[in-house]
C-alpha positions as CSV (number, residue, x, y, z in Angstrom):
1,X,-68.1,40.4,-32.6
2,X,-65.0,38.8,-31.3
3,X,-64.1,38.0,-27.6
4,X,-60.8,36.8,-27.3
5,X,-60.4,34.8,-23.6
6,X,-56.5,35.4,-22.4
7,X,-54.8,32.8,-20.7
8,X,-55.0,33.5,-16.7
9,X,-52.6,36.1,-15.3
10,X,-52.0,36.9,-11.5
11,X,-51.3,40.6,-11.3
12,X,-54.3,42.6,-11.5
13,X,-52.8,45.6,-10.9
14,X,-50.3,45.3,-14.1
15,X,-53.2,44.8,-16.1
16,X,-55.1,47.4,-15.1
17,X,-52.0,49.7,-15.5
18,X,-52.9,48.4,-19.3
19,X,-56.2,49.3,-19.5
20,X,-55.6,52.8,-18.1
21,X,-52.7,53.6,-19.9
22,X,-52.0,55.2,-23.4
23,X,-51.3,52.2,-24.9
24,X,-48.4,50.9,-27.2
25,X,-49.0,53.5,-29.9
26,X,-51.0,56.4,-27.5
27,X,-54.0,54.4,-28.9
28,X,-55.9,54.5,-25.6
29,X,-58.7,57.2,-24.9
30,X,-60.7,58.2,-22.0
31,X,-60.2,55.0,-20.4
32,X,-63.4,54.8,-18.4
33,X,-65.4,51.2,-16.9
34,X,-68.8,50.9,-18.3
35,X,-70.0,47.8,-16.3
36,X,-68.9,46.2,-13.2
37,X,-69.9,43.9,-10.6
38,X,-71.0,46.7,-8.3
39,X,-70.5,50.2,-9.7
40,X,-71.9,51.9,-6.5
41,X,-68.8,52.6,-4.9
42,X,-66.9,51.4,-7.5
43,X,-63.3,53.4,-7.9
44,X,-62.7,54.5,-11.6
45,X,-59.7,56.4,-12.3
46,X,-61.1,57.4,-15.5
47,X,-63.7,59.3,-13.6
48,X,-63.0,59.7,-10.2
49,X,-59.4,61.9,-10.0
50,X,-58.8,60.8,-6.7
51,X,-59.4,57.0,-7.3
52,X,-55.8,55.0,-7.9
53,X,-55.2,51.7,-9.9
54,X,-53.9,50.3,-6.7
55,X,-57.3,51.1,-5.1
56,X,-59.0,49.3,-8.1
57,X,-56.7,46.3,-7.8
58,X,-57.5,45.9,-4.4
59,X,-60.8,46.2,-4.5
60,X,-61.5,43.6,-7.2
61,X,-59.0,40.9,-5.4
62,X,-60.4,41.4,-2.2
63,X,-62.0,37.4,-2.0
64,X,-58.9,36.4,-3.3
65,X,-56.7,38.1,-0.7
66,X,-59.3,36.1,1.7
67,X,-58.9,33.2,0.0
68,X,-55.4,33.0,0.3
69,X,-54.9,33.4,3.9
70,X,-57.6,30.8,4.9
71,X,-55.6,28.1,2.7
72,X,-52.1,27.4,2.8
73,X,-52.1,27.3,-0.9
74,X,-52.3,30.3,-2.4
75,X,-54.1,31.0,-5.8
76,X,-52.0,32.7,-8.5
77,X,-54.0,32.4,-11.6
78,X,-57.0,34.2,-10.4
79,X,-57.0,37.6,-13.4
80,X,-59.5,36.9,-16.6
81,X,-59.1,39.1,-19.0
82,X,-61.6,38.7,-22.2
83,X,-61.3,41.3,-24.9
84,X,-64.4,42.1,-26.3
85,X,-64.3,43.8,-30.2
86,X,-67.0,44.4,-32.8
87,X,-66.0,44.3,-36.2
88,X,-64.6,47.5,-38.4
89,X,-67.9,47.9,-40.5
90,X,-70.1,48.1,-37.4
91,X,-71.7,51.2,-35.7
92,X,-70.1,52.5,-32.7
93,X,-71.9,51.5,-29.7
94,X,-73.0,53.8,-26.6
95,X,-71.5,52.7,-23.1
96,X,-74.8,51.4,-22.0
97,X,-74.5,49.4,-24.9
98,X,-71.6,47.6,-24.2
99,X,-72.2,47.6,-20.5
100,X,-75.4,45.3,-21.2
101,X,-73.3,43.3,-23.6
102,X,-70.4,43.2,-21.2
103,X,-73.4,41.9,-18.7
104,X,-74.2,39.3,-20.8
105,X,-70.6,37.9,-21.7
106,X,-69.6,37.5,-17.6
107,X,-72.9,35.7,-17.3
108,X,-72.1,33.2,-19.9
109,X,-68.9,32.5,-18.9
110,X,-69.8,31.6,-15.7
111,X,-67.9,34.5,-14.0
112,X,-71.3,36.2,-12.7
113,X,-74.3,33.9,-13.8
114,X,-77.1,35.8,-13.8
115,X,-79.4,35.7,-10.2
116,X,-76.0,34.9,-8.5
117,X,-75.3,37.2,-6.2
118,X,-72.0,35.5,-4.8
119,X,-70.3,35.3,-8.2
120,X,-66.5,37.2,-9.3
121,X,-65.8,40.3,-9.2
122,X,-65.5,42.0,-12.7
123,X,-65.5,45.3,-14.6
124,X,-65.7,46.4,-18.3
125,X,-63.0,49.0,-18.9
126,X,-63.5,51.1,-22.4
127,X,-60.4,52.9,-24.0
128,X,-61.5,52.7,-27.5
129,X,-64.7,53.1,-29.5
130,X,-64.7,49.3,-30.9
131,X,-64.1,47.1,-28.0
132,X,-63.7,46.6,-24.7
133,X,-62.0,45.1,-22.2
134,X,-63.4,42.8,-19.4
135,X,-61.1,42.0,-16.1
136,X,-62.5,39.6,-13.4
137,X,-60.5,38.1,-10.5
138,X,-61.6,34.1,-10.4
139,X,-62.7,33.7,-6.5
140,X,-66.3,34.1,-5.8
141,X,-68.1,35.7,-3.1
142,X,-68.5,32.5,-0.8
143,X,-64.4,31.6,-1.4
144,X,-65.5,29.0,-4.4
145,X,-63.7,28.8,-8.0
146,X,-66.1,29.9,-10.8
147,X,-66.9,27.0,-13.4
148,X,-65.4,28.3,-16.3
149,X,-64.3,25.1,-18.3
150,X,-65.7,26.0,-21.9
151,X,-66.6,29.3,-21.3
152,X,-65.3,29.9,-24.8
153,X,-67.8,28.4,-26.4
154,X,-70.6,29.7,-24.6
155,X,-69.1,33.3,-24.4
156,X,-69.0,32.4,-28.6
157,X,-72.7,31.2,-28.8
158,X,-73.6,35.0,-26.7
159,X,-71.7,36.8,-29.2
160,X,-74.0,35.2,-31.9
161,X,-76.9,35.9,-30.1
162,X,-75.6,39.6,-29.2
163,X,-74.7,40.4,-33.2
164,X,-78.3,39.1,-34.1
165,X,-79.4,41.5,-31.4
166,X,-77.5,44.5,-31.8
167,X,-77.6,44.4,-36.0
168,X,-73.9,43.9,-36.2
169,X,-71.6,41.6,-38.1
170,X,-72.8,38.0,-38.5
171,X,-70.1,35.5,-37.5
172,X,-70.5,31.8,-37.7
173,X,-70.2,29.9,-34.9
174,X,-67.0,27.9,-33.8
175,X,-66.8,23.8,-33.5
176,X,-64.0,24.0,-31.4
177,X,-61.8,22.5,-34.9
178,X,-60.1,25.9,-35.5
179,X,-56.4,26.6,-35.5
180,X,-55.4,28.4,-32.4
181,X,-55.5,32.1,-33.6
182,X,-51.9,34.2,-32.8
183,X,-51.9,35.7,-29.5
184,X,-51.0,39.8,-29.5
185,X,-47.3,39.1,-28.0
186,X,-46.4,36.3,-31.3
187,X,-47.8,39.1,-33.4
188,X,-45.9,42.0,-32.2
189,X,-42.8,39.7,-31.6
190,X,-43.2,39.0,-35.5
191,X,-43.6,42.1,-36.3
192,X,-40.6,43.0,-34.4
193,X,-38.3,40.3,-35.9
194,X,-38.8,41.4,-39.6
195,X,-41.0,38.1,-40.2
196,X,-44.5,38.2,-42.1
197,X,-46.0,35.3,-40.0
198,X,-46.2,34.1,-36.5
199,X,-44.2,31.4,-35.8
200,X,-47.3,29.0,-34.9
201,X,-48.2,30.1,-38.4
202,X,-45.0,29.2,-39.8
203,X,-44.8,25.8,-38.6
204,X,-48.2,24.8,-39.2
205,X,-47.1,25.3,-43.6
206,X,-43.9,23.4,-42.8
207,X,-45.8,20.7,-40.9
208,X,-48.5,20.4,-43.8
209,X,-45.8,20.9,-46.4
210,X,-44.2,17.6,-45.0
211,X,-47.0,15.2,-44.8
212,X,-47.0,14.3,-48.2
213,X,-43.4,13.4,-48.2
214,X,-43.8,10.8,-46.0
215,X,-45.7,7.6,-45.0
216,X,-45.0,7.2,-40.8
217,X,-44.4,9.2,-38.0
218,X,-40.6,8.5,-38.0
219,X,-40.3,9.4,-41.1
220,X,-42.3,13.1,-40.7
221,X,-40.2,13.8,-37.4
222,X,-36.5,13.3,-39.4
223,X,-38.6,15.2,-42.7
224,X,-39.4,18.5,-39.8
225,X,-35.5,18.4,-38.9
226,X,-34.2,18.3,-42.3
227,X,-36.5,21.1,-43.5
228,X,-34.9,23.2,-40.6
229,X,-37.6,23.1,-38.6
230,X,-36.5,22.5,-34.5
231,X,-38.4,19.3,-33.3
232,X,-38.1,17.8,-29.7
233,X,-39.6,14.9,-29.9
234,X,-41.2,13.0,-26.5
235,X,-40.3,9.0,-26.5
236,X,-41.2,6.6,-23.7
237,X,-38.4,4.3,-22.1
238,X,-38.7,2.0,-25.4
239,X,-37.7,4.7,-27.4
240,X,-41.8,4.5,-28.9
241,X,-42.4,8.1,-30.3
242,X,-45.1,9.5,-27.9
243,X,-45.2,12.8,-29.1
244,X,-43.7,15.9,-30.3
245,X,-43.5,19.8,-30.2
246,X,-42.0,22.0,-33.1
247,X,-40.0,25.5,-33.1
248,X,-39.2,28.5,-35.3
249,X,-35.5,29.0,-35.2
250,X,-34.7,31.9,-34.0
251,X,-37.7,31.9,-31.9
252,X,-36.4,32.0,-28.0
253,X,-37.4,33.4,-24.8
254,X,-36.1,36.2,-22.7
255,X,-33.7,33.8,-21.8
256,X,-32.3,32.6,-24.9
257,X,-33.7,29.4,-25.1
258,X,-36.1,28.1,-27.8
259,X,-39.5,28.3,-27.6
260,X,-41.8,25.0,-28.7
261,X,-45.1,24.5,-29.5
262,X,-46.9,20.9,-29.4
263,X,-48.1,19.9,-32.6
264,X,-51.7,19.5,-31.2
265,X,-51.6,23.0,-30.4
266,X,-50.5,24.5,-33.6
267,X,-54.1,23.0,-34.9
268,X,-56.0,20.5,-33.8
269,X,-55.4,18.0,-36.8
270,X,-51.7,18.2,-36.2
271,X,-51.1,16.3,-32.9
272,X,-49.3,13.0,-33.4
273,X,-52.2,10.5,-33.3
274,X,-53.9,12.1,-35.4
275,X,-51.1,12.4,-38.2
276,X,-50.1,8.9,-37.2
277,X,-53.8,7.8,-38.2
278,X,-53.2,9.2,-41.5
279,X,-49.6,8.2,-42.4
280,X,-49.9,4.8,-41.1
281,X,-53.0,3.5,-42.2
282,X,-53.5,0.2,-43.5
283,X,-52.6,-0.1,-47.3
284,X,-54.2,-1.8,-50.0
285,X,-52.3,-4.9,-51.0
286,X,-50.8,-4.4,-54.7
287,X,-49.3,-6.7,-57.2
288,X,-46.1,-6.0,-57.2
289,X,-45.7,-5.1,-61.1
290,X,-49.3,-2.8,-60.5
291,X,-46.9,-0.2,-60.8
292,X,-44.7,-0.3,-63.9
293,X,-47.5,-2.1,-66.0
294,X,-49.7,1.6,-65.5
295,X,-48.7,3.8,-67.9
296,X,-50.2,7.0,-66.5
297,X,-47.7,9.9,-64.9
298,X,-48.2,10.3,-61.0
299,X,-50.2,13.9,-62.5
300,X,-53.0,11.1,-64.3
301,X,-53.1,9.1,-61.1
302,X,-54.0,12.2,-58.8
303,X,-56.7,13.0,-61.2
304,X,-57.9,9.3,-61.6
305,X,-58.2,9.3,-57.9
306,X,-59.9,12.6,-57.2
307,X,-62.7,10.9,-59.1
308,X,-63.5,8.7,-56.0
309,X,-63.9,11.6,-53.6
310,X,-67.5,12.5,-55.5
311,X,-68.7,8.7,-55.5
312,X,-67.7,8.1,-51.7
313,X,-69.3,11.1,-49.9
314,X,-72.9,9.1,-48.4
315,X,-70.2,7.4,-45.8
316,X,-69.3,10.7,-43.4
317,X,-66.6,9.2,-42.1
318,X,-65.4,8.7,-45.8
319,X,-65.8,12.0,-46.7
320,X,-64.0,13.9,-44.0
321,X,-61.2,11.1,-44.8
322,X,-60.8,12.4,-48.9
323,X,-61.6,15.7,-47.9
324,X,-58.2,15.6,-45.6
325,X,-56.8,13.7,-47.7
326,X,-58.0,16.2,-50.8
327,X,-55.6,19.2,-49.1
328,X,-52.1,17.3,-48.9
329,X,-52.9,16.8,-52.8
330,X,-53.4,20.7,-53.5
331,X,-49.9,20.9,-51.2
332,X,-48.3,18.3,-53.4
333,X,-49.4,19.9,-56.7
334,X,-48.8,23.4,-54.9
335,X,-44.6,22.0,-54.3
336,X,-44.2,20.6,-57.8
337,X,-46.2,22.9,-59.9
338,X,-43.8,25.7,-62.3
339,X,-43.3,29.2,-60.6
340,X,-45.6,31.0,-62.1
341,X,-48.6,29.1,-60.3
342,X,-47.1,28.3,-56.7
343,X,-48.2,31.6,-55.4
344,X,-51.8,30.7,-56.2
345,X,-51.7,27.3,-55.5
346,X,-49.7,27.8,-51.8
347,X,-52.8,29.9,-51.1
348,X,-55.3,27.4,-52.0
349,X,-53.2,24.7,-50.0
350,X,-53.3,27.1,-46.8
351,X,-57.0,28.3,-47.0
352,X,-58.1,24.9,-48.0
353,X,-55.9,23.6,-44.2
354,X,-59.4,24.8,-42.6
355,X,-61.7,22.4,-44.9
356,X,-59.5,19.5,-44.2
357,X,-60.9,19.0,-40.4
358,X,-64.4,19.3,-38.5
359,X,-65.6,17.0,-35.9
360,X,-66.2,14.6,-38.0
361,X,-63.9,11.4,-37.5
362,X,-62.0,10.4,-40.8
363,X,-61.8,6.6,-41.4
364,X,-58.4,7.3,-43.4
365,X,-58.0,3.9,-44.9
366,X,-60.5,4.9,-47.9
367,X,-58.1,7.8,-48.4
368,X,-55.0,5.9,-49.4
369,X,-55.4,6.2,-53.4
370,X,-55.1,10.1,-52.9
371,X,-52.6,10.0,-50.2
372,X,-50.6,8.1,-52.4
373,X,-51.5,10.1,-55.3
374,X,-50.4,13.0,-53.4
375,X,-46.6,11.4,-52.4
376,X,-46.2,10.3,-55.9
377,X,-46.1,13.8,-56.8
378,X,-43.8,15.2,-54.6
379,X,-41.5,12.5,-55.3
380,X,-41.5,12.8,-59.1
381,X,-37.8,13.9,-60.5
382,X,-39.9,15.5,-63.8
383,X,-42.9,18.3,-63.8
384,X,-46.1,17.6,-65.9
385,X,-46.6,18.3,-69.0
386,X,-48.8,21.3,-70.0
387,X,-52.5,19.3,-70.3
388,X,-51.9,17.2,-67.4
389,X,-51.2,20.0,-65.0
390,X,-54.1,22.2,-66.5
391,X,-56.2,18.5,-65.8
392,X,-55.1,18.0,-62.3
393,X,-55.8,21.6,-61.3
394,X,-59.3,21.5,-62.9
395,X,-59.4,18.3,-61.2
396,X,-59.1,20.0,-57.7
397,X,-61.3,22.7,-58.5
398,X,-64.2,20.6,-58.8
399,X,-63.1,18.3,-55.2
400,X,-62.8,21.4,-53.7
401,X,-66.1,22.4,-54.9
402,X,-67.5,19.3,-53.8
403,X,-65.8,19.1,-50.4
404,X,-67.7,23.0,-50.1
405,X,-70.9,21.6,-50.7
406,X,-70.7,18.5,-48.6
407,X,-69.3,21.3,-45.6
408,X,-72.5,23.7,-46.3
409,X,-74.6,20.3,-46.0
410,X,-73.2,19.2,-43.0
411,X,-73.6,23.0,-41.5
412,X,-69.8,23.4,-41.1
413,X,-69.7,27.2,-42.1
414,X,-66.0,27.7,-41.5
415,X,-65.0,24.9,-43.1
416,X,-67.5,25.8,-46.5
417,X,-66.3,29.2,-46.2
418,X,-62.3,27.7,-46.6
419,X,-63.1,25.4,-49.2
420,X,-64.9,28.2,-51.3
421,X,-61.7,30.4,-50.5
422,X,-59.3,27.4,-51.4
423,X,-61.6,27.4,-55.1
424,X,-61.0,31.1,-55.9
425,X,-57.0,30.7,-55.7
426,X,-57.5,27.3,-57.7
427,X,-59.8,28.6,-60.7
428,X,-57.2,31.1,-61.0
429,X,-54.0,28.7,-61.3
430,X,-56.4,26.6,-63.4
431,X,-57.2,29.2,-65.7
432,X,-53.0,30.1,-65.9
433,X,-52.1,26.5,-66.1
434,X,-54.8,25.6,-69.2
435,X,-53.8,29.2,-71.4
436,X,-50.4,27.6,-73.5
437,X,-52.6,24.2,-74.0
438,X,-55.5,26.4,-75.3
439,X,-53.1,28.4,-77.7
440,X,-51.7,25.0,-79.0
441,X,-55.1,23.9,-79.6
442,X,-56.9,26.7,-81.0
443,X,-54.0,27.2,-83.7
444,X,-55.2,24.2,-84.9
445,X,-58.8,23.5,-85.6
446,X,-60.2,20.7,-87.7
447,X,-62.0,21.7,-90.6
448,X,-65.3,23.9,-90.5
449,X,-67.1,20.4,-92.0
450,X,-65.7,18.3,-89.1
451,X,-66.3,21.4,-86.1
452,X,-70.1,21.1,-87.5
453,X,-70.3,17.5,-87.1
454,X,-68.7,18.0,-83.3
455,X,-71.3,20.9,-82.6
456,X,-74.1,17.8,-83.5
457,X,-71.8,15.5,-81.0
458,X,-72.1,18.4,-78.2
459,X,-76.0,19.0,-78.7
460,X,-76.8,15.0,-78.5
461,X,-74.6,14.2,-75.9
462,X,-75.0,17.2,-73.8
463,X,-78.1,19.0,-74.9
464,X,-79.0,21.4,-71.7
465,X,-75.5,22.8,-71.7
466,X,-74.8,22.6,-75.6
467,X,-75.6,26.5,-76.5
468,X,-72.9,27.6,-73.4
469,X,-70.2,25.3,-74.4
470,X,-70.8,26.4,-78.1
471,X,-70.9,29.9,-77.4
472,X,-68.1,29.5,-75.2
473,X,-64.5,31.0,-76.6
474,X,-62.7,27.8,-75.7
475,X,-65.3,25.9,-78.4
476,X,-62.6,25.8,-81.1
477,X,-60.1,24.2,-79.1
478,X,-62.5,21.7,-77.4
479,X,-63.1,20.7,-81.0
480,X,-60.0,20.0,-81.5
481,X,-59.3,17.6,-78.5
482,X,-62.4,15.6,-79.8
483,X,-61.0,15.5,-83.3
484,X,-57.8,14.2,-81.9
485,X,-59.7,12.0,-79.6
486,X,-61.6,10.6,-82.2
487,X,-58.0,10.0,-84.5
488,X,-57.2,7.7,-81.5
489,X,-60.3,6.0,-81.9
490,X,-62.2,7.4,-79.2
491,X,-66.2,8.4,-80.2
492,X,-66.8,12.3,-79.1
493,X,-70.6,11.7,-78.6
494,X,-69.2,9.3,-75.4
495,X,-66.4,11.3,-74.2
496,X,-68.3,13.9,-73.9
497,X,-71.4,12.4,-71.6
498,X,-68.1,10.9,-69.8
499,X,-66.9,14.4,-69.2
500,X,-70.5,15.9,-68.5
501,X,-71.4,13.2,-65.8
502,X,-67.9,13.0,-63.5
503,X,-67.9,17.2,-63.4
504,X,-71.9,18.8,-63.7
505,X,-71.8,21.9,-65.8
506,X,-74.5,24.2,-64.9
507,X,-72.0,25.8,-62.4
508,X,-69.1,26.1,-64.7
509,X,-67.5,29.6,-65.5
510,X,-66.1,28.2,-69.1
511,X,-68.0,25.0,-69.6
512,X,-65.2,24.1,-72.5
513,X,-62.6,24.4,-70.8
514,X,-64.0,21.8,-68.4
515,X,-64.5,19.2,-71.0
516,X,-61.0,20.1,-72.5
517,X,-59.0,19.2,-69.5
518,X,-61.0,16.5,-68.8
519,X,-61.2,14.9,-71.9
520,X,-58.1,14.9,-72.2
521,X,-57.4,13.2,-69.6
522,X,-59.7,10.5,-70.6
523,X,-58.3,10.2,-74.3
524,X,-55.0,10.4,-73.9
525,X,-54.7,7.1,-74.4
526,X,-55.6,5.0,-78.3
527,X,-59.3,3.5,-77.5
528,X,-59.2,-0.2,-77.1
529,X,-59.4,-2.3,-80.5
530,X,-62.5,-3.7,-80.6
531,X,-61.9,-6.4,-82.7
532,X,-58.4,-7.4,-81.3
533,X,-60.2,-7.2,-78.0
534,X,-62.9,-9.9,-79.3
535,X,-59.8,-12.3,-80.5
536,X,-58.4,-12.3,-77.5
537,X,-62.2,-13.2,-75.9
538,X,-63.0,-15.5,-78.5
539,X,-59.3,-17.3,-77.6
540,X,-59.3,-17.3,-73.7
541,X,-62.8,-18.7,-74.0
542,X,-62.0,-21.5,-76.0
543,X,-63.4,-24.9,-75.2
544,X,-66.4,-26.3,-74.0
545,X,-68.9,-24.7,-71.5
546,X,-70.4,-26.2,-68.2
547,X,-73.0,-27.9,-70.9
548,X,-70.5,-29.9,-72.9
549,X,-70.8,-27.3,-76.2
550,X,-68.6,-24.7,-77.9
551,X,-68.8,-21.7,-75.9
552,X,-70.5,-19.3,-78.3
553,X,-68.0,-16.4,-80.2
554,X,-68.9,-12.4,-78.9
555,X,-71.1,-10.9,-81.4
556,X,-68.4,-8.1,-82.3
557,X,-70.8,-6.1,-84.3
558,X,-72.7,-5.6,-81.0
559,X,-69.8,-4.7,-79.6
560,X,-68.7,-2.3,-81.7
561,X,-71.9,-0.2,-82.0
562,X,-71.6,3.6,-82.2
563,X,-73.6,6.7,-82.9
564,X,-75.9,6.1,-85.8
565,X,-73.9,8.6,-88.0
566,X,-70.9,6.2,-88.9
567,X,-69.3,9.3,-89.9
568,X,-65.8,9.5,-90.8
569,X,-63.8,12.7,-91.1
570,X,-60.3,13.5,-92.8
């Protein structure tokens, strides 16, 4: 059950025209009230043929009529409206089912509390046989305003309590973190202008689109206005950016002129401090060669830094900071990523907009490897290659995973529920992106000797999930990315309890495929030689030790230990 509070009005009258009428598309029937603040005597021109609209109107602004002409200033915003709608698979309820639930609504808003007798006037007008609407005029009995600030929420916690009673719908409860949902007018004006979303809608993907393009809030404002996007930025007398509001062109008023909405607004995570937090936090100092001594593409580097979102989720402030942080990566890869997975991945980026923000407060510092991560990628003249794409998206399937769970344990429904939406769009890029690699490998196996020794590598290393991955139709080309791991001089047996321990398996649709990508992610590289390596240990440690004698040489045998099979394979 949904009830939607409207912003105040002032003309009763019009809106009861509304609710009486036949609707925009004749939808409206037997417009009738159900409830009220006092039905004795109460005119319904639904019922009562001689009752007029202009009679209702009157009779539910009558304390503010008196209001008014005992102050000189008058009260204009005095007409709640609150539509009240149950969801298309529930039952159909009677009228004194709805007029009890209408009863209960106005009482936890704060419109009628229950035992007042001096509260607003109100009535529950039916036209439909899923919802209702409820009108009250905001002037009490005794002349007084009605308390209403966050009557949202409690008007949200009653519908809980009324689905619970009623056996309908279960709907989770709101945190007060959700965007701000499209009122009827944007969605009709929409609708009317041939576009498919609302223009709050619109500009909250070119907003989130931008933020990995840029590092401060200069920068994001000049990104908005070369990306088309209409921007009218507030600046105090130094010229310091204060804050800013955004626009759809071709978005205007009855008078022509264009219509803004603040960035806070749009959703709650999009107001300037708090995109200034996460743009301009402090950075990391860096050696200035860091950079062109790494040899990984900006692809590696997202999925190297994913891997600290797991190990960094005790601190909650951490976690809500690479959880944000988490969904201007899935944007990044979503821009940059070929055609055939943007649609997918676009979805992901919007449904995952939802997990990136509870009430939580992010300290965003710890969130500057993936923020960077994220802007490397967008910058990047070339695309990835095959495996590293298929690795970064597999990559994000298991954060977002992880950012679900921490959500569910936290108790944040709507955020779970987005992160678990954000996962079904990503499994099913992941699974596009990873089919040309698995081709490649699967045309060519190692030998049936060398895929038996690897079966004995997967059973040792990964025993509880060895009979899934074995059975699993990716098992041929996961044996060969440990054969051509292992011709690089990586040891399978390792790679694989690498693999198994950054990404658990029990949940995995295609265990196989999991190790693949990640694997080879983690051999891409020749492993380190081992004796070289002790050289160079034996050389920088020449001399003499704190004792006056030769510091002793690494035992390079220990070093070099490895699975007691010393096998080698051609």
């Amino acid at each position: 059950m949904i009830a939607a509070i409207k912003p105040a009005g002032s003309n009763t009258r019009g809106l009861l025209a509304y609710l009486y009428g036949p609707g925009r598309h004749d939808e409206h029937l037997d417009p009738h009230i159900v409830a009220g603040f006092a039905m004795l005597g109460m005119p319904d021109p639904g019922r009562d043929e001689t009752a007029t609209l202009t009679e209702l109107a009157r009779h539910l602004d009558e304390p503010v009529r008196l209001r008014n002409g005992e102050f000189g200033k008058k009260i204009t915003d005095h007409v709640w409206h609150c539509p009240v709608r149950t969801a298309p698979e529930d039952r159909h309820l009677s009228d004194t089912e709805w007029a009890e639930i209408a009863q209960r609504i106005v009482e936890a808003a704060g419109i009628a509390p229950a035992g007042d007798d001096l509260g607003c006037r109100w009535i529950a007008v039916r036209h439909a046989e899923d919802h209702i609407h409820i009108l009250a005029t905001t002037v009490r009995e005794d002349g007084r305003r009605p308390k209403l600030h966050d009557s949202g929420i409690r008007v949200g916690d009653a519908c809980r309590d009324i689905e619970k009673d009623y056996g309908l719908r279960r709907l989770r409860k709101g945190d007060r973190t959700g965007a701000r949902r499209p009122t009827q007018a944007e969605m009709h004006k929409a609708e009317r202008l041939g576009w498919e979303q609302t223009s709050s809608e619109w500009l909250q993907g070119r907003i989130r689109a931008a933020l990995p393009h840029v590092s401060d809030a200069e920068e994001f404002i000049a990104y908005l206005e070369g990306d088309g996007v209409e921007v009218k930025a507030r600046r105090g007398p130094s010229g310091d950016l204060l804050g800013y509001a955004v626009g759809r062109p071709g978005d205007v008023n009855e008078n022509g002129e264009q219509v803004f909405h603040p960035g806070g607004k749009i959703a709650p995570d999009l107001s300037l401090p708090k995109i200034r937090a996460r743009l301009e936090t402090s950075r990391p100092e860096e050696h200035p060669t860091a950079r062109r001594d790494h040899p990984s593409t900006p692809w590696h580097r997202a999925v190297d830094a994913l891997d600290t979102l797991q190990a960094d989720l005790d601190d909650d402030t951490h976690a809500q900071a690479h959880i944000s942080a988490l969904g201007e990566l899935i944007e990044a890869a979503a821009q940059k990523a070929p055609g055939n997975l943007r649609t997918e991945l676009h979805a992901a980026s919007a449904a995952f907009a939802r997990a990136q923000r509870s009430r939580i407060r992010a300290e965003d510092r710890v969130a500057y490897a993936l923020r960077s991560a994220a802007r490397d990628i967008v910058h990047t003249a070339t695309g990835p290659d095959g495996s590293a794409l298929a690795a970064l998206i597999a990559a994000l399937v298991w954060a977002s995973i992880v950012a679900g769970r921490w959500h569910e344990a936290k108790n944040h429904a709507h955020q779970a529920d987005a992160a678990n939406r954000a996962v079904q769009h990503l499994q099913i890029a992941a699974d596009r992106a990873l089919a040309p690699p698995l081709s490649e490998l699967a045309a060519r196996p190692p030998k049936e000797q060398a895929r038996l020794v690897l079966s004995h590598d997967v059973r040792a290393a990964v025993p509880e999930h060895a009979e899934r991955i074995l059975a699993d139709p990716a098992w041929p080309a996961l044996a060969t990315v440990l054969a051509d791991a292992e011709a690089r001089g990586h040891q399978p047996h390792q790679l694989l309890g690498e693999a198994a321990a950054q990404r658990e398996l029990a949940t995995a649709r295609h265990p196989a495929r999991v190790l693949i990508t990640r694997i080879q992610h983690t051999s891409r590289n020749p492993a380190p030689n081992r004796r070289a390596e002790a050289a160079r240990l034996r050389t920088t440690r020449a001399g003499v030790n704190g004792l006056g004698h030769p510091a002793p040489s690494p035992q390079i045998g220990a070093a070099a230990t490895f699975d007691p099979s010393h096998r080698r394979r051609k």
